[in-house]
C-alpha positions as CSV (number, residue, x, y, z in Angstrom):
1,X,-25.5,15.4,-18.1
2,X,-22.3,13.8,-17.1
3,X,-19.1,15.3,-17.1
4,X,-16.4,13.6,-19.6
5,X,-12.9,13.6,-19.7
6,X,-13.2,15.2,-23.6
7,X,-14.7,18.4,-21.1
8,X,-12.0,18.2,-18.4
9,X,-9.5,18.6,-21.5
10,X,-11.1,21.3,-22.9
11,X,-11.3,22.8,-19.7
12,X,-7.6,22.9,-19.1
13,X,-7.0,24.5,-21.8
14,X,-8.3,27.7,-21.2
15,X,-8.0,27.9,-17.1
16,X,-6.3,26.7,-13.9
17,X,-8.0,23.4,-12.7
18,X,-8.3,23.2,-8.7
19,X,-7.4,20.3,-6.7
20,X,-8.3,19.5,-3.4
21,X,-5.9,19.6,-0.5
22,X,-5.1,17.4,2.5
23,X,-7.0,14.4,3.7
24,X,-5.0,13.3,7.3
25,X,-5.2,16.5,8.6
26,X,-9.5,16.7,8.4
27,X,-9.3,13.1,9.5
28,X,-6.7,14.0,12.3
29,X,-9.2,16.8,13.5
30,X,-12.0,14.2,14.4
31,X,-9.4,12.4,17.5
32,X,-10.7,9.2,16.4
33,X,-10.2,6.3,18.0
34,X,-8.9,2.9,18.4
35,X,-12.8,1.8,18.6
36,X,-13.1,4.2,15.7
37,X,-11.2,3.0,13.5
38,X,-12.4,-0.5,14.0
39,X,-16.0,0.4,13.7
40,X,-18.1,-3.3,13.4
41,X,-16.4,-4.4,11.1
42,X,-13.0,-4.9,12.0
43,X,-14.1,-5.0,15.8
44,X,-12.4,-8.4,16.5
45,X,-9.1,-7.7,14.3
46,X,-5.6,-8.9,16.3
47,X,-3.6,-5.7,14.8
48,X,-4.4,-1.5,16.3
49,X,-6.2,0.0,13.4
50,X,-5.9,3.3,14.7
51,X,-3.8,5.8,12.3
52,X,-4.7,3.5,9.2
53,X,-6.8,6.4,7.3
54,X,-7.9,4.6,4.8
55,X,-9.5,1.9,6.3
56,X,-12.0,4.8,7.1
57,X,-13.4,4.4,3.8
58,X,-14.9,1.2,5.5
59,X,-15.6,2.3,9.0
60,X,-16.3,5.7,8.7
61,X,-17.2,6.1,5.4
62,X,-19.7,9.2,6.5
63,X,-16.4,10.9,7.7
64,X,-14.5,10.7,4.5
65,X,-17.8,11.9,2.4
66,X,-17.6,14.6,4.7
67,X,-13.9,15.7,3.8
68,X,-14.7,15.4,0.4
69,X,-18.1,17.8,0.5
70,X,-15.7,20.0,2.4
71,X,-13.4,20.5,-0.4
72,X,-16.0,20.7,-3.0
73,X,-17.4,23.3,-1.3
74,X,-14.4,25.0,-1.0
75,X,-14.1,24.9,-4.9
76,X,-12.0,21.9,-6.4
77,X,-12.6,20.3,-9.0
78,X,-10.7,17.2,-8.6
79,X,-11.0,15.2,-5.5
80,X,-8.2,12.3,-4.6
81,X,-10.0,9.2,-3.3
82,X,-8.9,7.9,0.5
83,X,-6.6,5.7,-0.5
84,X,-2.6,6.8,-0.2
85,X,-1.6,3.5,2.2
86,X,-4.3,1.3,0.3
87,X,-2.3,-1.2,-1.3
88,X,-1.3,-4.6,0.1
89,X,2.6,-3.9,1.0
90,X,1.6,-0.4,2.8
91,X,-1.5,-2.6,4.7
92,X,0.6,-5.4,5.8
93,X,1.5,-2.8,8.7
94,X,-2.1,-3.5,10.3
95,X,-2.8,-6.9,8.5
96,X,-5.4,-6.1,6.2
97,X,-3.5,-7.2,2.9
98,X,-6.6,-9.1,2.2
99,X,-8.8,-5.8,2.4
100,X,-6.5,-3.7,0.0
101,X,-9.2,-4.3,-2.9
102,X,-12.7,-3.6,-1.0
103,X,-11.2,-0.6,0.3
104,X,-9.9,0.9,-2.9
105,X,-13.0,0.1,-4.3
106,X,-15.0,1.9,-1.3
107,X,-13.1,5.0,-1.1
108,X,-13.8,5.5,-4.8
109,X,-17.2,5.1,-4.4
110,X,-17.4,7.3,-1.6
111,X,-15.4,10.2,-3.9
112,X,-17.7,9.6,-6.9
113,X,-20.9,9.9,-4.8
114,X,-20.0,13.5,-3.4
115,X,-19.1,14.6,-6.5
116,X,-21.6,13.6,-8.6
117,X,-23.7,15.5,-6.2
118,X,-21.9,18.5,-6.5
119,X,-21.9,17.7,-10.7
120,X,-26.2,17.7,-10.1
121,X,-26.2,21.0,-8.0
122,X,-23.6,22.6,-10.2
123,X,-23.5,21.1,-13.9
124,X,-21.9,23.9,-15.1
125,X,-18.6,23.4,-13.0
126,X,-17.9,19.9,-14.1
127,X,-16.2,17.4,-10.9
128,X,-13.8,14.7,-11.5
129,X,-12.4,11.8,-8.9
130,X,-8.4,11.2,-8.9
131,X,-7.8,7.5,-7.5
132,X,-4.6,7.9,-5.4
133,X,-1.4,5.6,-6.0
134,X,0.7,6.4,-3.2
135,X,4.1,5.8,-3.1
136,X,3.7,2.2,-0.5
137,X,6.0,2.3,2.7
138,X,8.5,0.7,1.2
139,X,11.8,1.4,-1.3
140,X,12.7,-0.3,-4.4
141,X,16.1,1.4,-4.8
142,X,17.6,1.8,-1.2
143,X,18.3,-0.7,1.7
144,X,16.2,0.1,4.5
145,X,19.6,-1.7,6.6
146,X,22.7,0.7,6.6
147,X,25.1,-2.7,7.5
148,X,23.3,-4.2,4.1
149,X,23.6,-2.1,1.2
150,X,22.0,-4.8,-1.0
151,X,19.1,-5.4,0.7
152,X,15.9,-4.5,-0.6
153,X,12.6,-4.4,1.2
154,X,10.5,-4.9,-2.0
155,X,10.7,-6.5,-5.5
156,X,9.3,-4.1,-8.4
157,X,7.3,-7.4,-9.3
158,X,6.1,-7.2,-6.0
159,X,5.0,-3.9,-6.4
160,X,3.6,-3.7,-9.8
161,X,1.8,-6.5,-8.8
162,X,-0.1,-4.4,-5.3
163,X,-0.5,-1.5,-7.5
164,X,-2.3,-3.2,-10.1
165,X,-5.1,-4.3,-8.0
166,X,-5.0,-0.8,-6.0
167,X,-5.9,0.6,-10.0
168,X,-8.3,-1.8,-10.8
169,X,-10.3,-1.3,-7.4
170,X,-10.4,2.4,-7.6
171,X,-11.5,1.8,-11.4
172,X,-14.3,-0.4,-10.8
173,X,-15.2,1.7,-8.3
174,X,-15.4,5.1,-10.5
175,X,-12.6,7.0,-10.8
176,X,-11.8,9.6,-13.7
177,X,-8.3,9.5,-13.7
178,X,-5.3,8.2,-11.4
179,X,-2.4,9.9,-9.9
180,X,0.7,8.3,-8.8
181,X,1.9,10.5,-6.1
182,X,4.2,11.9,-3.5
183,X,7.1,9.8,-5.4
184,X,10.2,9.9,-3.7
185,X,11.2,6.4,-5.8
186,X,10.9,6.6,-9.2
187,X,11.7,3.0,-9.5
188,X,8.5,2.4,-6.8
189,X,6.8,5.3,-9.5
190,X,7.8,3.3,-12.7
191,X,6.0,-0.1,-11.0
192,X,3.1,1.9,-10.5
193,X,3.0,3.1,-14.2
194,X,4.3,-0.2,-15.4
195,X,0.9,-2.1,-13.6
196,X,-1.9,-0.1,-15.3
197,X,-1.0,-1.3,-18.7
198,X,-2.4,-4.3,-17.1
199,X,-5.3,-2.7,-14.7
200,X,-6.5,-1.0,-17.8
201,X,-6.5,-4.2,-19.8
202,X,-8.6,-6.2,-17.3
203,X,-11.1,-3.2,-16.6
204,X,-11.6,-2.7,-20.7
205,X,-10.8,0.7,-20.3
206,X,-7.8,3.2,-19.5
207,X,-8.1,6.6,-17.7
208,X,-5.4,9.8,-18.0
209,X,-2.9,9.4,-15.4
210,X,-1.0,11.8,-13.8
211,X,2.4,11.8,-11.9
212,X,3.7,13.4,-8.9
213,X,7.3,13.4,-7.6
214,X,8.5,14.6,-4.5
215,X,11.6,16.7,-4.1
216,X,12.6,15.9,-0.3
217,X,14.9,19.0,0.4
218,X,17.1,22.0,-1.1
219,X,19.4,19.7,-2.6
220,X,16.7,19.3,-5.2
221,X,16.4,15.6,-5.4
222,X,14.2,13.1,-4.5
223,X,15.1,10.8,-1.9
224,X,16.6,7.7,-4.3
225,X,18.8,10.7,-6.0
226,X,17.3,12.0,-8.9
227,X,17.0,15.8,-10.1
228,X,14.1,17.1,-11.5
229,X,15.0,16.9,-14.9
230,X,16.4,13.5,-14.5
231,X,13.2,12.1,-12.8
232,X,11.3,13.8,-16.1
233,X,13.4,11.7,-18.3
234,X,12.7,8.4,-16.3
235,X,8.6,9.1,-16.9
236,X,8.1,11.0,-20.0
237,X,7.8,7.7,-22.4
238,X,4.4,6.9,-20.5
239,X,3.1,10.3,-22.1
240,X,1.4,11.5,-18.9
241,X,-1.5,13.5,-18.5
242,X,0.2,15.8,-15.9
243,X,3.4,16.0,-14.2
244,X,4.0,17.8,-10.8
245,X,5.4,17.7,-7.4
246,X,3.6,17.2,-4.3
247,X,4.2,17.4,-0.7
248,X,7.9,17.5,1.3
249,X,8.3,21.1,0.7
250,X,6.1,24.7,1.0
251,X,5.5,26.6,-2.1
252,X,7.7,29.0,-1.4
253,X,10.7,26.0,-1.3
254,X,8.9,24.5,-4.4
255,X,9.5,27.2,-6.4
256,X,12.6,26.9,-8.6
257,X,11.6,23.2,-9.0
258,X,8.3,24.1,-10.0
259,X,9.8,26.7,-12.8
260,X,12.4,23.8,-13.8
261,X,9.9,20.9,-14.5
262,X,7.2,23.6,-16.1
263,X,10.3,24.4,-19.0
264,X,11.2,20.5,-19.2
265,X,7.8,18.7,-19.3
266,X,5.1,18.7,-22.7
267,X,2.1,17.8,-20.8
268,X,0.2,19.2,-18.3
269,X,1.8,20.5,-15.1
270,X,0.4,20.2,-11.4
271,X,1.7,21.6,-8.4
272,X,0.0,20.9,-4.3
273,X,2.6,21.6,-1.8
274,X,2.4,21.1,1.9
275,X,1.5,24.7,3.5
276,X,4.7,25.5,4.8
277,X,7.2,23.3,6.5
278,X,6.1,21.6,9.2
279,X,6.8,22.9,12.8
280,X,9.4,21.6,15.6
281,X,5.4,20.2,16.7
282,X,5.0,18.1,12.9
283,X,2.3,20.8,12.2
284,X,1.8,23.5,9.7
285,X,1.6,27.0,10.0
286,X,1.4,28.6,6.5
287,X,-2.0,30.4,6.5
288,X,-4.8,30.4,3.4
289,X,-3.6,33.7,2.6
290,X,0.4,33.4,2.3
291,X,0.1,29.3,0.7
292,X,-2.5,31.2,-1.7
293,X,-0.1,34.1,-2.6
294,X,2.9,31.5,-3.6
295,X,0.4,29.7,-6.0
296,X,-1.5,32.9,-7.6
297,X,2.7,33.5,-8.5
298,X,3.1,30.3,-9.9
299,X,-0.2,30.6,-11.9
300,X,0.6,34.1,-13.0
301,X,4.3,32.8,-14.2
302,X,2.7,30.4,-16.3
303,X,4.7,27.6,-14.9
304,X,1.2,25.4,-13.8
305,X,-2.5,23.9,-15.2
306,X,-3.2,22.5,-11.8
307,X,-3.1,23.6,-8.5
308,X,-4.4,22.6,-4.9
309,X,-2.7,22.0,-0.9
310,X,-1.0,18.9,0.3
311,X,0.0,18.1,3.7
312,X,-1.6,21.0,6.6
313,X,-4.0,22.0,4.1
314,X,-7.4,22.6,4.6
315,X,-10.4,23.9,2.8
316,X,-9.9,27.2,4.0
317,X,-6.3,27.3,1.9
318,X,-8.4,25.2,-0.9
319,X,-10.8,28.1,-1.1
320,X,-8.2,31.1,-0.6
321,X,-6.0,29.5,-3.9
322,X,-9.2,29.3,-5.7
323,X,-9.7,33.0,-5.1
324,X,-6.2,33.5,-6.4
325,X,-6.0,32.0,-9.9
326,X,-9.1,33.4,-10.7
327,X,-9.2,34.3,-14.2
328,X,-5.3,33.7,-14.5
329,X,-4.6,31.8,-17.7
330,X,-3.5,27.9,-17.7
331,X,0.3,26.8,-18.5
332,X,0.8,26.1,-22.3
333,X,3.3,23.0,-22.5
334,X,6.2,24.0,-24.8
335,X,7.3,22.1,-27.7
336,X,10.7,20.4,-27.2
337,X,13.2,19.8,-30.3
338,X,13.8,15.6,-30.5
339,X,16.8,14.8,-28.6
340,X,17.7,11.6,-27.2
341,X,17.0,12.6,-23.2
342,X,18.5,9.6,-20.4
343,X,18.6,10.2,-16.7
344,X,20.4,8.3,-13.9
345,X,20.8,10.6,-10.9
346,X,21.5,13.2,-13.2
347,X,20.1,14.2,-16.6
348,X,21.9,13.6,-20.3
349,X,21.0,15.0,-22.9
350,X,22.2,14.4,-26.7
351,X,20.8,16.5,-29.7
């Protein structure tokens, strides 16, 4: 019998959900190349392909199965489809706008097919898909040109526009829930969140979503300015699923962030850091063991419902964090008194 969402729920409510961990750095391990990436399909495309990851989910699908399996394996339970640079704006790079769609839709597939395998071999540890939203390669609230302040490189109609097909693709193609992630925008976020009011309306259904921010450095902000707390403010009317942070940091650097947004938000919480910071190489050195360690904290705190490894993660640290919250009880979200709650870079709050 199939999972539902009614089970993820209940679930969550009496353990510590896993999540999977990185995607590029499994995909990075295979040296693929140019011809790679290309495959048949795209053989005779004017624009390098190579280091366009998700266009794997057409060319290499077998690969991205494979990651997928891997991390199952390893123990998660939620597994984000291919798809972080899928949306138009983000494919413009390597000139396959007019793709954007077919390969959302593939890389869900691909997701849904492992783990609806692993749902047959294992129907008593239910698997879900997360369609990715990543945050695009572009910014909604800074100038990309230092000598032009007012510039922008993107509209937000523009955006909300991209990510509602990116939604509807990965919906069509079978995903349980969606996650807007590694935000370091929140207005780039609040497109995103804005365009599946209309993705839900044209599929005839709707899916939990969950929201990710990243904080970009010990200043505690993410990179268009906001706090924690503030960013929270700018997100909490769309009544989220989860909340979280992703990526940019370790968990050991994640920490008092972590704590902060577990007191502030009344929904779920989710935390997948990078393991470690990344080396004077761009490579990351935290082991299973220590990236394990700094979520079993986290867990036993009670600060977090979801866990699993961003950037430099493998299924090895998958499978040592599983090991960790073991039997450690979920996060319970608090109840907040009414207050009227605005944010700009900062938080206000009036009670």
């Amino acid at each position: 019998m199939p999972a539902t969402l009614s089970d993820l729920r209940s679930i969550l409510e009496n353990r510590i959900v896993l999540l999977d961990g990185a995607m590029g750095t499994i995909i990075q391990s295979h040296n693929l190349d140019e011809p790679d990436f290309r495959g048949e399909r795209f053989a005779d495309h004017p624009f390098d392909l190579k280091g366009n990851n998700d266009v794997l989910s057409l060319t290499q699908p077998a690969i991205i199965e494979s990651v997928h399996t891997a991390y199952l394996k390893a123990g998660a339970e939620l597994i984000e489809t291919n798809t972080f640079n899928a949306t138009r704006i983000s494919q413009a790079d390597y000139g396959l706008e007019s793709s954007a769609s077919e390969i959302n839709r593939a890389a869900a597939e691909i997701a849904r097919r492992a783990a609806d395998c692993f749902q047959v071999e294992t129907p008593d540890r239910p698997r879900y898909v997360v369609g990715a939203l990543g945050p695009t390669n572009k910014t909604a609230s800074l100038s990309p040109d230092v000598n032009n302040p007012g510039y922008r490189a993107v509209d937000f109609d523009t955006l909300a526009a991209d990510y509602s097909e990116q939604a509807a693709a990965l919906i069509a193609g079978g995903v349980d829930l969606l996650m807007v992630e590694t935000i370091f925008d929140t207005l780039n976020a609040k497109a995103a969140l804005f365009s599946l009011k209309d993705a839900f309306s044209n599929a005839g259904r709707s899916v939990p979503v969950m929201i990710s921010v990243t904080i970009t450095d010990a200043s505690g902000r993410t990179l268009s300015g906001q706090t924690i707390e503030a960013f929270w403010n700018s997100v909490a009317h769309t009544s989220p699923f989860s909340v979280g942070i992703n990526c940019a940091l370790g968990a050991n650097e994640m920490r008092p962030y972590m704590e902060e947004l577990s007191s502030l938000a009344d929904c779920l919480t989710s935390c997948h850091p990078n393991a470690g910071l990344p080396n004077a190489f761009g490579e990351y050195d935290e082991t299973p063991g220590d990236m394990a360690a700094h979520l079993q904290e986290f867990a036993g705190s009670g600060w977090v419902n979801i866990v699993g490894g961003c950037c430099g993660s493998t299924p090895d640290h998958i499978r040592a964090i599983a090991e960790a919250i073991d039997g450690l009880k979920p996060r319970h979200p608090p109840s907040l008194p009414p207050a009227l709650r605005l944010s700009g870079l900062e938080a206000v709050t009036i009670s």
